[in-house]
C-alpha positions in Angstrom: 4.3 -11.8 -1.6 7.6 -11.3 -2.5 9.9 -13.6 -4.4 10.8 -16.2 -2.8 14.6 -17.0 -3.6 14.7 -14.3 -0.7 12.9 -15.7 2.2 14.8 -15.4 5.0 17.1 -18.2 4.6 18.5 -19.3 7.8 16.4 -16.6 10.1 13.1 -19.4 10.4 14.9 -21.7 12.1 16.2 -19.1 14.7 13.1 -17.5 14.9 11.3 -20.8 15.6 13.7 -21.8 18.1 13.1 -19.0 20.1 9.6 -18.6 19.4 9.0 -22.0 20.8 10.8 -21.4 23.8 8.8 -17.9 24.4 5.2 -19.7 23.9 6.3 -22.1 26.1 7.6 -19.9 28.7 4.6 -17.3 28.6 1.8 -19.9 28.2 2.7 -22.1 30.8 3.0 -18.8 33.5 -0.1 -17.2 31.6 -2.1 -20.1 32.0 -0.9 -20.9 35.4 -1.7 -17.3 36.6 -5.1 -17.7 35.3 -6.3 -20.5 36.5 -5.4 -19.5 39.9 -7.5 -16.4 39.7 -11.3 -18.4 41.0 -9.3 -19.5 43.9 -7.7 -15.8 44.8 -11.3 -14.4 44.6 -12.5 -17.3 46.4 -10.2 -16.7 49.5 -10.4 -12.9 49.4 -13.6 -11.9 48.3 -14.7 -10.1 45.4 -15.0 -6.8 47.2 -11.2 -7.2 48.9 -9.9 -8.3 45.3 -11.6 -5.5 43.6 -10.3 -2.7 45.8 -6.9 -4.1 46.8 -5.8 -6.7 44.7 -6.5 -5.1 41.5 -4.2 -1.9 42.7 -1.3 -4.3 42.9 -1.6 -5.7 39.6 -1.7 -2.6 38.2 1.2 -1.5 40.2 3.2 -4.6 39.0 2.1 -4.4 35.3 2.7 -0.6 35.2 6.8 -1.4 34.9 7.5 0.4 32.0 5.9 3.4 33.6 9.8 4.0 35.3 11.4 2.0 32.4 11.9 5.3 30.0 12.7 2.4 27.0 16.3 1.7 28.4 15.0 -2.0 28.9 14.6 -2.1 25.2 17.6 -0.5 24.7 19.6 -2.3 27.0 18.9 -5.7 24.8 19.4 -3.9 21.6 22.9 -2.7 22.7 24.0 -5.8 24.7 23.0 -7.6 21.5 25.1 -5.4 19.1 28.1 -5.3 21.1 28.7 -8.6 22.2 28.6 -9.1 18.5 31.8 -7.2 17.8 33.3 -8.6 21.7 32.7 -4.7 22.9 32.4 -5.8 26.8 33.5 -3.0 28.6 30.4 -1.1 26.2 28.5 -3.6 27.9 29.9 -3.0 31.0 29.1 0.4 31.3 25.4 0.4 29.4 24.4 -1.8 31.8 26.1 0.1 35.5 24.4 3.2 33.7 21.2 1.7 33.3 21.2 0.2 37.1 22.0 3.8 38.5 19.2 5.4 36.6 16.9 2.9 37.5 18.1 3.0 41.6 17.5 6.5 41.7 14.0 6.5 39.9 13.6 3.6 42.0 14.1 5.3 45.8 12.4 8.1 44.4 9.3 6.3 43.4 9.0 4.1 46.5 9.0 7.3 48.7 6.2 9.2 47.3 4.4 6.0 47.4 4.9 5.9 51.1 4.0 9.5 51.6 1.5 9.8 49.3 -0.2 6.4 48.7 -2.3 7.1 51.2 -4.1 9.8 48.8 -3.9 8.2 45.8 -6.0 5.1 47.2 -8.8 7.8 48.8 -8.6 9.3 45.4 -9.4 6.4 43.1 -12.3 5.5 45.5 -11.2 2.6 47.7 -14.1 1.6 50.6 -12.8 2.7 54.0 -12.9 -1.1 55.2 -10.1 -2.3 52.2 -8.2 1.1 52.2 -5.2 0.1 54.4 -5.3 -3.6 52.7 -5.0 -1.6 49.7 -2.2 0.9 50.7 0.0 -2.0 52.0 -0.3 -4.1 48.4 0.6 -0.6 47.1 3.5 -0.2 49.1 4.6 -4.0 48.7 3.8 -4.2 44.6 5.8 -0.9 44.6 8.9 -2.6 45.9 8.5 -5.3 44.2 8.6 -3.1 40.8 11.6 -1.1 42.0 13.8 -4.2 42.6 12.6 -5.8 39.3 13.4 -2.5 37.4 16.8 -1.6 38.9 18.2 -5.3 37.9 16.6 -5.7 34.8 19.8 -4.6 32.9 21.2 -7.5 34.5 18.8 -9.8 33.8 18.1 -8.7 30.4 21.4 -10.0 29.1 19.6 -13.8 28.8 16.9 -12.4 25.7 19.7 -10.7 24.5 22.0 -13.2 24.2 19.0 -14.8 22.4 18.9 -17.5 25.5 15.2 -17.9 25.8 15.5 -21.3 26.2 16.8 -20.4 30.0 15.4 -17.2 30.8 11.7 -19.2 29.7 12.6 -22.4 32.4 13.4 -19.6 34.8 10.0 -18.1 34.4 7.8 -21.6 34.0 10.1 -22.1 38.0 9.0 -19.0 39.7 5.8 -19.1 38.0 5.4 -23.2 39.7 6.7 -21.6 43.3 4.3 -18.3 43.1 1.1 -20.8 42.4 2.6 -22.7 45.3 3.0 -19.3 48.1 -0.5 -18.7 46.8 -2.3 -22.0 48.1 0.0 -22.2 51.0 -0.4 -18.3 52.1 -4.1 -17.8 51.4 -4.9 -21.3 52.8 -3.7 -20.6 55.9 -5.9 -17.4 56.2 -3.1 -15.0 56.3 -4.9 -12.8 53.6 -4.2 -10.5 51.0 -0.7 -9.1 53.6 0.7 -12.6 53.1 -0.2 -12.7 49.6 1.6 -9.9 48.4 4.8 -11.0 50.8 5.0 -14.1 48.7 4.9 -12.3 45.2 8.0 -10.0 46.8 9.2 -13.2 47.9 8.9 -14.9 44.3 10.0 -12.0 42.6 13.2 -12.1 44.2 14.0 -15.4 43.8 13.4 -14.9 40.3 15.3 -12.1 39.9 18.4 -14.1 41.3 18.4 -16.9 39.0 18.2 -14.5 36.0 21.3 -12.6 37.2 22.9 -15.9 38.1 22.9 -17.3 34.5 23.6 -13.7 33.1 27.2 -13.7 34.9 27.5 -17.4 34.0 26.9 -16.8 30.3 28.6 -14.2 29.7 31.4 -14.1 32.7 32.7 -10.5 31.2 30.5 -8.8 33.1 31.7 -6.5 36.0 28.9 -3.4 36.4 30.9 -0.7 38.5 30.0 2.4 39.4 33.2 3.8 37.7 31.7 3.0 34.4 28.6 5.0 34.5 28.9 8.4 32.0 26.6 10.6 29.7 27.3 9.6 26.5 25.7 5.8 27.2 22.9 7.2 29.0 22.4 9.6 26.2 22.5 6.3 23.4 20.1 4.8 25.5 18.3 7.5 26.5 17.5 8.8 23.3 16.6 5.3 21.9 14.2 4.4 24.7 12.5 8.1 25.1 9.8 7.2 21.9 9.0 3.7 22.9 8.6 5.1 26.2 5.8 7.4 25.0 4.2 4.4 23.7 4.3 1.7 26.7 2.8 4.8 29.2 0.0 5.5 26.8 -0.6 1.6 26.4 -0.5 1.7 30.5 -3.4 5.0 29.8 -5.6 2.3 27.5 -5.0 -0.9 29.3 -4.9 -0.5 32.6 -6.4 2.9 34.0 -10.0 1.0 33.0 -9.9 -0.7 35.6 -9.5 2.8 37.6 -12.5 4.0 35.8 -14.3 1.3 36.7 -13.6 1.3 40.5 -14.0 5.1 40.8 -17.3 5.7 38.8 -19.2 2.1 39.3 -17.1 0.6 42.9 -15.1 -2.7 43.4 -17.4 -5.8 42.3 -17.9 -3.7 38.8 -14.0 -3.5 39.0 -13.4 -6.5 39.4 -15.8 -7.8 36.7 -14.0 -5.9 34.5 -10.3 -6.9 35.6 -12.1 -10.8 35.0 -12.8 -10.1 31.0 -9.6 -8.0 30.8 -7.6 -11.0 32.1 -9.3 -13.4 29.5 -8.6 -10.5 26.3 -4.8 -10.0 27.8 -4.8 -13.8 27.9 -6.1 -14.3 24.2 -4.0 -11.4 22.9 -0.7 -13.0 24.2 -1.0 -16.0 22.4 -0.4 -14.6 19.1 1.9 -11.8 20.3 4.6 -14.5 20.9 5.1 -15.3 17.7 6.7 -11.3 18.0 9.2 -12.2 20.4 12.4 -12.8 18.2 11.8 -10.6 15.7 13.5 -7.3 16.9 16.5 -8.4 17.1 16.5 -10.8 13.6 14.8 -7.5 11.9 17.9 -5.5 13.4 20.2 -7.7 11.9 18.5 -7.5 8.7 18.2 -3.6 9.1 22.3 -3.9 9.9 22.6 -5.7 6.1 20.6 -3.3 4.6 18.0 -6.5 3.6 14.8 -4.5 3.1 13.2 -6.7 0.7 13.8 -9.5 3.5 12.0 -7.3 6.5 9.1 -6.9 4.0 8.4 -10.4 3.4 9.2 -10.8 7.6 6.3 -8.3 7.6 4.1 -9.2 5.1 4.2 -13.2 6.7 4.4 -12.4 10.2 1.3 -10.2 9.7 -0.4 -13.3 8.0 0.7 -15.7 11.0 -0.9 -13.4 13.8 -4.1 -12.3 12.0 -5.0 -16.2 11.0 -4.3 -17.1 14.6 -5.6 -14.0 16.3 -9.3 -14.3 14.1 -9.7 -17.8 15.5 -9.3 -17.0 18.7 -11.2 -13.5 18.6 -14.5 -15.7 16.7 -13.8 -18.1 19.8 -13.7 -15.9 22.5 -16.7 -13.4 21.1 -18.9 -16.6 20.5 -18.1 -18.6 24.0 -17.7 -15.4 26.2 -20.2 -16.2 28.6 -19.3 -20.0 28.9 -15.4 -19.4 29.6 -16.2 -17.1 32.2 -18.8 -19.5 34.4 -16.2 -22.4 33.8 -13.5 -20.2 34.9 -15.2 -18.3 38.1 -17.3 -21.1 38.7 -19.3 -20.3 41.3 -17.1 -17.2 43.0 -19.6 -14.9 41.1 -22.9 -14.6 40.5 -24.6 -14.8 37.2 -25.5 -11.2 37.2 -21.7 -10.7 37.5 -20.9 -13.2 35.0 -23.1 -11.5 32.1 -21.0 -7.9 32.7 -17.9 -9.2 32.6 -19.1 -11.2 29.3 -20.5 -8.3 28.1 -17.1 -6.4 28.8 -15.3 -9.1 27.3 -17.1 -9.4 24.2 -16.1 -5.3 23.3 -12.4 -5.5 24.7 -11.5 -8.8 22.2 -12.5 -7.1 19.7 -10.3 -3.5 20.3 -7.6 -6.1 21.3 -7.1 -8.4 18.0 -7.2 -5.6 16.2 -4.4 -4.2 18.4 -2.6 -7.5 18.0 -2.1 -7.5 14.0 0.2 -4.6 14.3 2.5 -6.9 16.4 5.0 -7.9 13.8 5.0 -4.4 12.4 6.0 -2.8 16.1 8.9 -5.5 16.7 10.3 -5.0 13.3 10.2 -1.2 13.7 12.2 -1.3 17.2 14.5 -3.5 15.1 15.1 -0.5 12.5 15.6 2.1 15.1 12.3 3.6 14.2 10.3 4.3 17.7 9.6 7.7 16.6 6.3 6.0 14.9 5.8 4.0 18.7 6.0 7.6 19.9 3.4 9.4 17.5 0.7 6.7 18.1 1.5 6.9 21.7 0.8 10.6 21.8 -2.9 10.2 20.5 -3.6 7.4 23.2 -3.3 10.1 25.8 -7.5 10.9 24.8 -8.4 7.6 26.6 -8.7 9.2 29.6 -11.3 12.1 28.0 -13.1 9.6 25.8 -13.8 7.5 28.5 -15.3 9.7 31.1 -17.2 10.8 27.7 -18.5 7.5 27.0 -19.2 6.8 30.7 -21.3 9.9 30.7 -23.6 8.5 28.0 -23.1 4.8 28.0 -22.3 4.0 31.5 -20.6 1.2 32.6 -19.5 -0.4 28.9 -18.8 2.8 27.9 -15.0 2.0 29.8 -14.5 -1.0 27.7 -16.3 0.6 24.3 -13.7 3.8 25.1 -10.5 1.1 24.9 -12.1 -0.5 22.1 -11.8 2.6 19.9 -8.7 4.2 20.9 -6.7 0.5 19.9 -8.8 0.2 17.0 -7.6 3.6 15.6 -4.8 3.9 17.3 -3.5 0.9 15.2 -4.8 2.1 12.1 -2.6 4.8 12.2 0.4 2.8 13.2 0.1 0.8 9.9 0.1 3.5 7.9 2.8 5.2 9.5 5.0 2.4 9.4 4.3 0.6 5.7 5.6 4.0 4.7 8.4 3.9 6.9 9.7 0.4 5.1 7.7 1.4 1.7 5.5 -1.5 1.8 1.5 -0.9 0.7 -1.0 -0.8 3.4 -3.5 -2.2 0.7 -1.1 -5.3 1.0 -1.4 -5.4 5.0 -5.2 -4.9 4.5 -5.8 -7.9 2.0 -4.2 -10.2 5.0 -7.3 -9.5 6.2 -10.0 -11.0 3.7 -9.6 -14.7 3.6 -9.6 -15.1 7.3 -12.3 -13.2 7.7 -14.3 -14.8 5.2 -13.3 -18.0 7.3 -14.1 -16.7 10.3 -17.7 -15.2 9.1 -18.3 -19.3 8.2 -17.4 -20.5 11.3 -19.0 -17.8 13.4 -22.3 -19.2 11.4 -21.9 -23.2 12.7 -21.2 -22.4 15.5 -24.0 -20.3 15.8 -26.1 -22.9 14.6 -24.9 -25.5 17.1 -25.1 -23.1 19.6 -28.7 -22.8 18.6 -29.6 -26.4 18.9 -27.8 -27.0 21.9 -30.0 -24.3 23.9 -27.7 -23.7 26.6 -28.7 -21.6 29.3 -26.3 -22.4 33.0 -23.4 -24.9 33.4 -24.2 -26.9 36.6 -20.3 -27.9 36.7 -16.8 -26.9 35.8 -16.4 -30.2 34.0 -19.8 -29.7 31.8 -18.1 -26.0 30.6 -14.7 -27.6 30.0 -16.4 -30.1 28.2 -18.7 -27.6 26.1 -15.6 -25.4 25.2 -13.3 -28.9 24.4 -16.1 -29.7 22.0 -17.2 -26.3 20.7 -13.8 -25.5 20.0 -12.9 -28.5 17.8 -16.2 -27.2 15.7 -15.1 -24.0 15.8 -11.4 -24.4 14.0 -12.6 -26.9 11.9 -15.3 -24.5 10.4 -12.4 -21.9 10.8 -9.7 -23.6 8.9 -11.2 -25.5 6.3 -11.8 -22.4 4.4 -8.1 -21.0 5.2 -7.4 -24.3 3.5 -9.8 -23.8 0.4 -9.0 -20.2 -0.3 -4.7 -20.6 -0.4 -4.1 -18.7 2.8 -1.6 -21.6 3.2 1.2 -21.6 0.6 3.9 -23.4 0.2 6.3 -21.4 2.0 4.0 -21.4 5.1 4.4 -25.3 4.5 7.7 -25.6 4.5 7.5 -23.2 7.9 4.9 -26.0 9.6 7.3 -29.1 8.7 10.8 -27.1 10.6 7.9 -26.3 13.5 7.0 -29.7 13.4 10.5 -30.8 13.4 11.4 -29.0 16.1 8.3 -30.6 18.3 9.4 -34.1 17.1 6.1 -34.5 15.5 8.0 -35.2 12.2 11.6 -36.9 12.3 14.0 -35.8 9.7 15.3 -38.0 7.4 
């Protein structure tokens, strides 16, 4: 590491603070979301949820497919100029911004109503779900056009660095959508009702965001007489190469589940959308450690500290791998058990050995995807998407690999197909950008070792106890909550007493643990 006279100074505490606030946020309306998955697929059906619901979650999550990287750059900007009290630069980023994303917006929304009709005959919707399916298409749609076309507005919160509010916002909406769901689907108004409420939610959401933008910062006043060229060209042309990178991460994470539907119908679809959720789930946690580090790395960039965004690097890197191993081991090990405690008894056991199956392929493709996290936030901090863009570029093969792995594998050729493409496609990314901040790739590597001499360990007990246990079928939720409570504990224990043994943990990281722990109140200052 480097020395460590220059460690960051005062930027741990901000990072924690808003770190904090960001695991909060996204846990709690991760979790939440998941757990109300069973009792969707209970209400709908597998079949209905696999050909319909599916289409409007990838609709919804497919945002930065009309996004170009101006949401990015809008927080970038905002940032930099309420820095230097540049409000009407403000001002007129974000009315530029909201026209591009209205007209993209009416745009979009029409072909969808013209041609959605197609698309879901194309990607092999059943006859009996295909209007279900257009009308969550048409409705998600919406929904994606209204969040898009405000986002400048709502963006000012993150970059005002006021995660603490724009995280309560979320954890609300997220409390009211769980809500609409029970209400809507218990009284049997189906999958219509169900996507009325996430339009609904979405709106009220969208509100309060906009609501506490003007409050905070009470200089705004978007107009239309402020839109021009030159600030769609600045955030145009810093968008354009992450934009390249979010549509080929919308190629290798979520046309799968296309695959899937098309080639093998909707139950097979919707196994695979079940261990997709659980590997998007896993490979959040880590990733939120990323979430205030573009614009504390843009500072640092700003000051020409190099030597500090290399030690940001070298111990962000360490943070996500240690934590992202554990939970990879976990999830690889327990696959099948997390899935029957989850589903319960909405799927059969066939069903619940493919999507473990699928799972236990797609965690691996995704933790590897995961330890370039800290690298990608600190290179949109430096102004260097070009590298986003390049990796981006190569992801555009998913599509052949996979209907090249279908051919020969079948089925888990999908998953093996997105397994591959991250796995390289993040190989590449490291050694493109360790040369960008001339840092070693050796020294990225080595972060590696230790924790994967841990893991290997606990991978072992666990086996062992797995062995002895002879488990077979849960007969209840509460026996698999209770089997992953107790295999868990094993598991870290096994996991971090050699993290311990071989000095993954220095001192530095210690100090780091007592602010955390501060900042929980687990600790009181003196």
């Amino acid at each position: 590491m480097a020395d460590d006279k220059l460690e960051i100074n005062i930027y741990p505490k901000k990072i924690i603070k808003n770190t904090l606030y960001a695991a909060a946020g996204n846990w709690i309306v991760l979790i939440l979301n998941f757990l109300i998955i069973p009792f969707i697929i209970g209400k709908l059906g597998i079949e209905l949820y696999g050909s319909a619901w599916v289409i409007g979650i990838l609709i919804i999550a497919s945002a930065p497919l009309i996004d170009f990287g101006i949401g990015a750059a809008s927080i970038k900007y905002i940032s930099e100029y309420h820095a230097i009290s540049r409000y009407d630069r403000i001002n007129s980023l974000i009315s530029t911004a909201i026209f591009y994303y209205f007209i993209f917006g009416v745009l979009l929304f029409l072909s969808v109503l013209f041609f959605g009709k197609n698309i879901i005959y194309l990607i092999g919707v059943p006859t009996a779900y295909s209007f279900d399916a257009y009308f969550v298409m048409l409705i998600s749609t919406l929904i994606l056009v209204i969040t898009n076309t405000l986002s400048p507005l709502t963006s000012v919160l993150n970059s005002l660095q006021r995660m603490d509010i724009s995280n309560k916002i979320g954890i609300f909406t997220a409390v009211i959508n769980i809500i609409q769901i029970i209400a809507v689907l218990s009284s049997n108004l189906g999958i219509k009702g169900l996507i009325i409420g996430y339009l609904v939610v979405n709106c009220i959401s969208t509100f309060l965001f906009i609501y506490f933008s003007f409050k905070l910062l009470p200089q705004l006043q978007p107009r239309l007489s402020l839109i021009n060229k030159q600030t769609f060209k600045l955030i145009w042309d810093f968008g354009i190469n992450l934009q390249i990178s979010r549509l080929s991460q919308i190629v290798v994470f979520q046309f799968d589940r296309i695959f899937a539907l098309r080639y093998f119908g909707s139950s097979s679809a919707a196994f695979y959308e079940i261990a997709a959720k659980i590997s998007n789930l896993a490979r959040t946690i880590p990733l939120v450690l990323t979430s205030a580090i573009m614009p504390v790395s843009s500072e640092m960039d700003a000051r020409r500290e190099n030597d500090k965004l290399k030690i940001l690097f070298e111990r962000g890197s360490k943070y996500i791998i240690v934590i992202g191993l554990l939970l990879l081991g976990y999830i690889f090990m327990m696959s099948q058990i997390i899935i029957q405690t989850w589903l319960g008894k909405t799927v059969s056991i066939d069903g619940i050995m493919t999507a473990s199956m699928v799972l236990k392929i797609l965690i691996v493709g995704y933790f590897i995807n995961v330890s370039t996290g800290i690298a990608s936030s600190i290179a949109a901090g430096i102004n260097r998407t070009d590298i986003e863009r390049n990796v981006g570029l190569y992801s555009f093969a998913s599509p052949v690999l996979t209907i090249i792995l279908i051919n020969s594998l079948g089925y888990y050729g999908i998953a093996l197909s997105t397994g591959i493409l991250l796995i390289l496609g993040s190989l590449y990314y490291m050694i493109q950008f360790t040369k960008a901040i001339k840092a070693q790739l050796i020294a990225f590597m080595k972060l590696f070792l230790k924790p994967m001499i841990s893991l290997i360990v606990a991978i072992i007990v666990i086996a062992a106890v797995q062995y002895k246990s002879n488990f077979t079928v849960l007969h209840s939720r509460w026996e698999g909550i209770a089997f992953l409570i107790f295999y868990f504990i094993i598991f870290s224990i096994s996991y971090s007493i050699p993290i311990y043994l071989l000095g993954v943990v220095d001192e530095y990281d210690k100090s780091i643990l007592k602010m955390l722990a501060v900042k929980l109140r687990i600790v009181k200052t003196k």
